[in-house]
C-alpha positions as CSV (number, residue, x, y, z in Angstrom):
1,X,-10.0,10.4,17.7
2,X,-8.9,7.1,15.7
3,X,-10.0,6.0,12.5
4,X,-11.0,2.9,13.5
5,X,-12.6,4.1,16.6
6,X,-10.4,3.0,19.2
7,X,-6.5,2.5,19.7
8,X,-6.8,-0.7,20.3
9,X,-8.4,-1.5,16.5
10,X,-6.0,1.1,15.4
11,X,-3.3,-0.4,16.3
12,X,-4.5,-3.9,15.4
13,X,-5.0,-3.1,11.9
14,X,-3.1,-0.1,10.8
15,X,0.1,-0.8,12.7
16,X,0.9,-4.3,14.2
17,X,1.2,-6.1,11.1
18,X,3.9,-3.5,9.5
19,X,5.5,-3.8,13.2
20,X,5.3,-7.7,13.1
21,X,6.5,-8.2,9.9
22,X,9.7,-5.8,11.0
23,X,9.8,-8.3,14.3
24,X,10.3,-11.0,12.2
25,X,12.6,-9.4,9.6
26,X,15.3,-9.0,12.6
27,X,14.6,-12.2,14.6
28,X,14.4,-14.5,11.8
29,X,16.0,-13.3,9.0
30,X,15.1,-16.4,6.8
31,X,11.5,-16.8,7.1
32,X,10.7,-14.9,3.8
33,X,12.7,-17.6,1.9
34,X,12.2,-20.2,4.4
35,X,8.2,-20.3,5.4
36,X,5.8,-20.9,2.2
37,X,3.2,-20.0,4.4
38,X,4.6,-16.8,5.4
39,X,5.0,-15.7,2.1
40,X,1.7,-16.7,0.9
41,X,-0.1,-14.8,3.1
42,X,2.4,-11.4,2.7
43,X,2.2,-12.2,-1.1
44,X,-1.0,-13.9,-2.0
45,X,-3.3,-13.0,0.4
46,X,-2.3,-9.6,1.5
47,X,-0.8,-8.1,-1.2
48,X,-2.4,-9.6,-4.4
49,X,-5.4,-10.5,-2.6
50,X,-6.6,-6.5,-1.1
51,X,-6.6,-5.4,-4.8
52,X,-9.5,-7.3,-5.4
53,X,-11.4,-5.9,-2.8
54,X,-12.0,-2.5,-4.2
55,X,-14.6,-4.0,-6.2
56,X,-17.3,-4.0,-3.5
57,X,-17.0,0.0,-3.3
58,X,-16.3,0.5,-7.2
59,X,-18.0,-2.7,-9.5
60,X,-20.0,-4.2,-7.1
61,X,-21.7,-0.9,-5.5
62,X,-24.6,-0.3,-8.2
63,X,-24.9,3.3,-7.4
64,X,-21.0,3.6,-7.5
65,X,-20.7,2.1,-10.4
66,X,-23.6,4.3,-12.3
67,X,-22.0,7.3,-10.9
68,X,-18.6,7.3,-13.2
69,X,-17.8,5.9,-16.7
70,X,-14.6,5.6,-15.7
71,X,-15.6,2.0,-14.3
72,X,-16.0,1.0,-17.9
73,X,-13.3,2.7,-19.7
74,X,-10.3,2.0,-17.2
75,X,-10.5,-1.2,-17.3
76,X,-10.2,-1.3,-21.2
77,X,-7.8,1.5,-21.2
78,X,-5.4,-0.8,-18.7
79,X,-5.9,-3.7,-20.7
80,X,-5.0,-2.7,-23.7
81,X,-2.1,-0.3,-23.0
82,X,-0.5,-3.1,-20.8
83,X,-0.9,-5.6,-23.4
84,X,0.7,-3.2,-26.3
85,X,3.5,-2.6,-23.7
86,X,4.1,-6.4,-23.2
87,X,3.8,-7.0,-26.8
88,X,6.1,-4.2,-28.0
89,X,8.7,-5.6,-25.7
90,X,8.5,-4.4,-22.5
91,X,11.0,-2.2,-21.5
92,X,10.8,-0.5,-18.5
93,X,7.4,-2.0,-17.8
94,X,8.0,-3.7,-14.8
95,X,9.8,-1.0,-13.4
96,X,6.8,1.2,-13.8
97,X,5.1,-1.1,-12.0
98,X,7.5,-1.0,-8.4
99,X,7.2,2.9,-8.9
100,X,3.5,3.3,-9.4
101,X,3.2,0.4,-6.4
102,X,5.4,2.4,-3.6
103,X,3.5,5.9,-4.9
104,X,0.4,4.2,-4.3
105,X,1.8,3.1,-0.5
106,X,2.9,6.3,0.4
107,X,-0.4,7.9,-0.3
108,X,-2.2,6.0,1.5
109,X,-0.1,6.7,4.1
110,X,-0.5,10.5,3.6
111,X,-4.5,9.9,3.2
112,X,-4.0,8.3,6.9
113,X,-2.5,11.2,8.6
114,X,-5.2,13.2,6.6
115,X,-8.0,11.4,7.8
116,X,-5.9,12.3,11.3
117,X,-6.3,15.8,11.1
118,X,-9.8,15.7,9.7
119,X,-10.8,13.9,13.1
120,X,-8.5,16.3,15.2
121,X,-10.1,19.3,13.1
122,X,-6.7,20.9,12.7
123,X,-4.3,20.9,9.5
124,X,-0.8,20.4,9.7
125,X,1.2,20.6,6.0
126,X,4.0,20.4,8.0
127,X,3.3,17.0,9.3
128,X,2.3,15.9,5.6
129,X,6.1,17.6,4.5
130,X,7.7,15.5,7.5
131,X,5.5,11.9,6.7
132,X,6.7,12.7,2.5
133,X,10.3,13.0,3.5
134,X,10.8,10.3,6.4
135,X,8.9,8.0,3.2
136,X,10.6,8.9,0.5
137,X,14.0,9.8,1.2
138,X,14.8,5.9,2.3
139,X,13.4,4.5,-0.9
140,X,15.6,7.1,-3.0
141,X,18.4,6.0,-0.8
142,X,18.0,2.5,-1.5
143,X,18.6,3.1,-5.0
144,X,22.2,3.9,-4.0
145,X,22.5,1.3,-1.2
146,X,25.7,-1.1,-3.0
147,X,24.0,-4.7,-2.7
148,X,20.6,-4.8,-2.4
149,X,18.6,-7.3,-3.5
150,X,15.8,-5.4,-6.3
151,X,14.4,-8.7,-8.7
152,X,11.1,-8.8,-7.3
153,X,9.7,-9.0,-11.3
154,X,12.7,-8.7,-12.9
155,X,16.5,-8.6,-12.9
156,X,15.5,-4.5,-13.6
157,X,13.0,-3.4,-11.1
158,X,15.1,0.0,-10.0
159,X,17.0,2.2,-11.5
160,X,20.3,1.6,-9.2
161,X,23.1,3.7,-8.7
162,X,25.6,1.7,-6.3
163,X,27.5,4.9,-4.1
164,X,28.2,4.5,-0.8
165,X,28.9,7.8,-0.4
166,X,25.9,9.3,-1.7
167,X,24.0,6.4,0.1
168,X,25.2,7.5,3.6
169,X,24.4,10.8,2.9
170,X,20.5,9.8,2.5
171,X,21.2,8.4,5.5
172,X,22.1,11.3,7.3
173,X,19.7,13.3,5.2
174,X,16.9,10.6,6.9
175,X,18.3,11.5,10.5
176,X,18.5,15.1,10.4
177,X,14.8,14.8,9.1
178,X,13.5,12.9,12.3
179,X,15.4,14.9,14.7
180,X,13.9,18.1,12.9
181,X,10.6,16.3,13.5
182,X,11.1,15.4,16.2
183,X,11.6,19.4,17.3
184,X,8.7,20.2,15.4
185,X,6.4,17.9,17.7
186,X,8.1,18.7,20.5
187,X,6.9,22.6,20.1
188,X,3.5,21.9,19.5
189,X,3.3,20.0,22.6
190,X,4.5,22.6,24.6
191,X,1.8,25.1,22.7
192,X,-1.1,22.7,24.4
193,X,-1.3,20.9,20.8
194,X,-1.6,16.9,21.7
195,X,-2.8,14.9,19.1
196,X,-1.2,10.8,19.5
197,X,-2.9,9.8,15.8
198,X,-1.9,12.3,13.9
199,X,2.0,11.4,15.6
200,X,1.6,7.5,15.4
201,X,0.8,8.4,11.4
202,X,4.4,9.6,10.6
203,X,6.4,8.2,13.1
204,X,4.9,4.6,12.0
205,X,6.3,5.1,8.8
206,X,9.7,6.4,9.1
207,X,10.3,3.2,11.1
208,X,8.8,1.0,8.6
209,X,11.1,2.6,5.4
210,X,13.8,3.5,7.8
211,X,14.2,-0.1,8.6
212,X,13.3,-1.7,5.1
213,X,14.9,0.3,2.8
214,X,18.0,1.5,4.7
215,X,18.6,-1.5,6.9
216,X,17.1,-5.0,5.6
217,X,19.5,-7.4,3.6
218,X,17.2,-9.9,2.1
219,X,14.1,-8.7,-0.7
220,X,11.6,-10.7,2.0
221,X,12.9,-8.5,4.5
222,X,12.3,-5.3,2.6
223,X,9.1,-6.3,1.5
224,X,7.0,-8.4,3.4
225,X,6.6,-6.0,5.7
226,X,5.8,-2.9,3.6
227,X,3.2,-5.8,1.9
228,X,1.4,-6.6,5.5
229,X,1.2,-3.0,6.5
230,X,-0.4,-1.8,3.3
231,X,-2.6,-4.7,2.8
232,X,-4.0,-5.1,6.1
233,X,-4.3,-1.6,7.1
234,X,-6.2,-1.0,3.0
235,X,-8.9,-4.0,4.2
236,X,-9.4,-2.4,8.0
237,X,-10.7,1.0,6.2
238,X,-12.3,-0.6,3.2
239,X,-14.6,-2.7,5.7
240,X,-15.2,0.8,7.7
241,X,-16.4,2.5,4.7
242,X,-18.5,-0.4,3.6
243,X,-20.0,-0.3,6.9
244,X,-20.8,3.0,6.4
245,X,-21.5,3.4,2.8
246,X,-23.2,0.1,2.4
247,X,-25.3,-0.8,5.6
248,X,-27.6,-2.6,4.0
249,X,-24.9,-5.4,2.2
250,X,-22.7,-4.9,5.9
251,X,-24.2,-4.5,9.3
252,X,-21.1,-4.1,10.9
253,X,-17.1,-3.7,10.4
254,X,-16.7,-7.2,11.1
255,X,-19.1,-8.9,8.6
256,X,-17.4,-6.6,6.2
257,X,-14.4,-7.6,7.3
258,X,-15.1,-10.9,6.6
259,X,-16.3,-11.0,2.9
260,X,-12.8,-8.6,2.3
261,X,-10.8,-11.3,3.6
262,X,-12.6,-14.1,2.0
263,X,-12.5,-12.1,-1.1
264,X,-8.9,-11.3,-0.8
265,X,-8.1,-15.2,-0.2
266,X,-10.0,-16.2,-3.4
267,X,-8.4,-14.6,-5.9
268,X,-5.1,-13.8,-4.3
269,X,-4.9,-17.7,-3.9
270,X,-6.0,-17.9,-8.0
271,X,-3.4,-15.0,-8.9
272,X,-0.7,-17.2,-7.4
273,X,-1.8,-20.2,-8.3
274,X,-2.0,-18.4,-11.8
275,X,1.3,-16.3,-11.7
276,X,3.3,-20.3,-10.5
277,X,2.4,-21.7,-13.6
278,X,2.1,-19.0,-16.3
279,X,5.3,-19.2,-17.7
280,X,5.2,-22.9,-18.4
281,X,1.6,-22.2,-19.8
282,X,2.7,-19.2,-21.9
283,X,5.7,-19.9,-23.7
284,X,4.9,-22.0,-26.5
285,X,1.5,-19.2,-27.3
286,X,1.9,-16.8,-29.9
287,X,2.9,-13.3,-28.7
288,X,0.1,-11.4,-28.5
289,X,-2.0,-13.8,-26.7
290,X,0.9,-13.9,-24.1
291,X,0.8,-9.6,-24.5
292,X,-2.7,-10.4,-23.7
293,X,-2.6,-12.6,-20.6
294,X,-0.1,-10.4,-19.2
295,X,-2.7,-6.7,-19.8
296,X,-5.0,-9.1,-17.9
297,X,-3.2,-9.9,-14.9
298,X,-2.1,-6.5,-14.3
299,X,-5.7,-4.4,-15.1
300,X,-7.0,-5.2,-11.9
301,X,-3.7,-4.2,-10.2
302,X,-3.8,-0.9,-11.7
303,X,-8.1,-0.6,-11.8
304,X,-7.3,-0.8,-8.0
305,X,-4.8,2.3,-7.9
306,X,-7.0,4.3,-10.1
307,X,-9.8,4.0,-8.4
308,X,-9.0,4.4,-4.9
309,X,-7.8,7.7,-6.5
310,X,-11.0,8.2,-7.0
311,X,-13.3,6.5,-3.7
312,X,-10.9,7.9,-1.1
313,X,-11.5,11.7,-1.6
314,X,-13.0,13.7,0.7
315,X,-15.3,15.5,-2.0
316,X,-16.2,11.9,-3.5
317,X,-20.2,11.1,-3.3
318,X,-19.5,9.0,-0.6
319,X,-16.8,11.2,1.1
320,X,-19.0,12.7,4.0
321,X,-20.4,9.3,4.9
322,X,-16.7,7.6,5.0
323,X,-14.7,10.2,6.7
324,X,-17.4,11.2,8.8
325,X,-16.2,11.9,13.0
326,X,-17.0,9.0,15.2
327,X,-19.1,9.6,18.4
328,X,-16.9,10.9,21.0
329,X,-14.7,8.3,22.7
């Protein structure tokens, strides 16, 4: 079974745009820097845009938003503890930010290949062990990688350790991991166990952070396509679960689909706009109105982690509706 019903809607959403965005990392090295309208859409659109849309399950659900005071005090919280941050100078702020942003990828990877073996009706830890490593281990490689390119907010978005040696080691370290995978599914299909989704969920991402991480040479190559994969694949199952959770608002995937996208245009096309010119507005304003404007731009970023914490549980109100097995296909 697929989350999105079919293969072909699977693949669509939750895999071609990670896959295209690798495509054109290898063919044409320079369209990250080169095309504006590449980058808006990976940036703007996708990535800035999607965080937005977790209003419609969260703030703009009335019973959702009855159901938890947390939709009134995280906001705040966010606001003001981003703001003091700013204000008290900001160290190590932004790199809080690229951590808490590739934690947040990776489990929604792992919620994938969890949703997997909810639909197969089996658990595998072992797969969830094999889809941590073949994530992780690349990005903690990169931070030994000599030259890479890591300025995405600021000249100090990692903590980097230049080693080759220790570098090539992850590398190996990666390998070993996918051939011992590799093994591992091997076995289980000789036991009679065949399950393609639950495969596609880890083998998908090895060669998205293999490839980023331990192989691309520009920052658009490392991160457009982490930002299409994640964005796209976030608005494919947000419209499912508004389809099911909300049938009322959205008759079908695709009308849900829609208002995401137009949602995720609008203000991911007024964050950019915003984030082009806020330096030239903000430097002549007094400090803590600049603290302030900068708690604002980055509570919805982090009112979207938190509460898709929170929505995309299995125990959640909503859980048995959103999760729920498909007719059979």
């Amino acid at each position: 079974m697929w989350i999105l019903t079919s293969p072909r809607s699977e693949f669509l959403f939750l895999y071609l745009p990670g896959l295209l965005g690798l495509l054109f990392a290898i063919l044409i090295p320079d369209l990250g820097e080169s095309s504006l309208l590449y980058a808006l859409i990976a940036t703007a659109l996708v990535d800035s845009g999607h965080v937005y849309t977790t209003a419609w399950r969260t703030l703009l659900s009335p019973a959702e938003f009855r159901s938890s005071k947390s939709y009134l005090i995280l906001p705040l919280f966010f606001f003001i503890a981003f703001s003091a941050w700013y204000g008290l100078g900001a160290y190590g702020l932004w790199k809080f930010i690229v951590y808490a942003t590739i934690f947040h990828h990776v489990r929604q990877l792992y919620g994938i290949n969890k949703w997997y073996q909810s639909l197969n009706g089996r658990v595998d830890r072992n797969s969830d062990y094999f889809l941590y490593f073949l994530s992780v281990i690349p990005f903690l490689a990169y931070h030994f990688r000599p030259g890479v390119p890591a300025n995405y907010y600021s000249q100090e978005d990692l903590f980097l350790f230049p080693f080759r040696e220790v570098y090539l080691g992850f590398c190996v370290l990666f390998i070993t991991g996918v051939i011992f995978w590799l093994v591992y599914e091997y076995k289980l299909f000789v036991k009679g166990i065949r399950e393609p989704n639950r495969f596609v969920g880890v083998f998908f991402p090895a060669i998205l952070y293999g490839q980023c991480f331990l192989l691309a040479q520009t920052l658009s190559q490392v991160l457009f396509p982490l930002l299409l994969s994640h964005g796209i694949a976030y608005m494919a199952i947000l419209a499912l679960s508004l389809e099911r959770t909300q049938r009322d608002r959205f008759r079908s995937f695709w009308i849900a689909l829609f208002v995401i996208v137009l949602t995720a245009a609008f203000f991911g096309g007024l964050e950019s706009f915003w984030e082009e010119g806020q330096s030239e507005f903000t430097s002549g304003l007094p400090l803590f109105l600049r603290a302030s404007l900068i708690g604002a731009t980055l509570t919805p970023l982090f009112c979207h982690y938190a509460f898709d914490a929170r929505i995309w549980k299995k125990g959640h109100r909503e859980g048995a509706l959103v999760f729920r097995k498909p007719p059979a296909q």
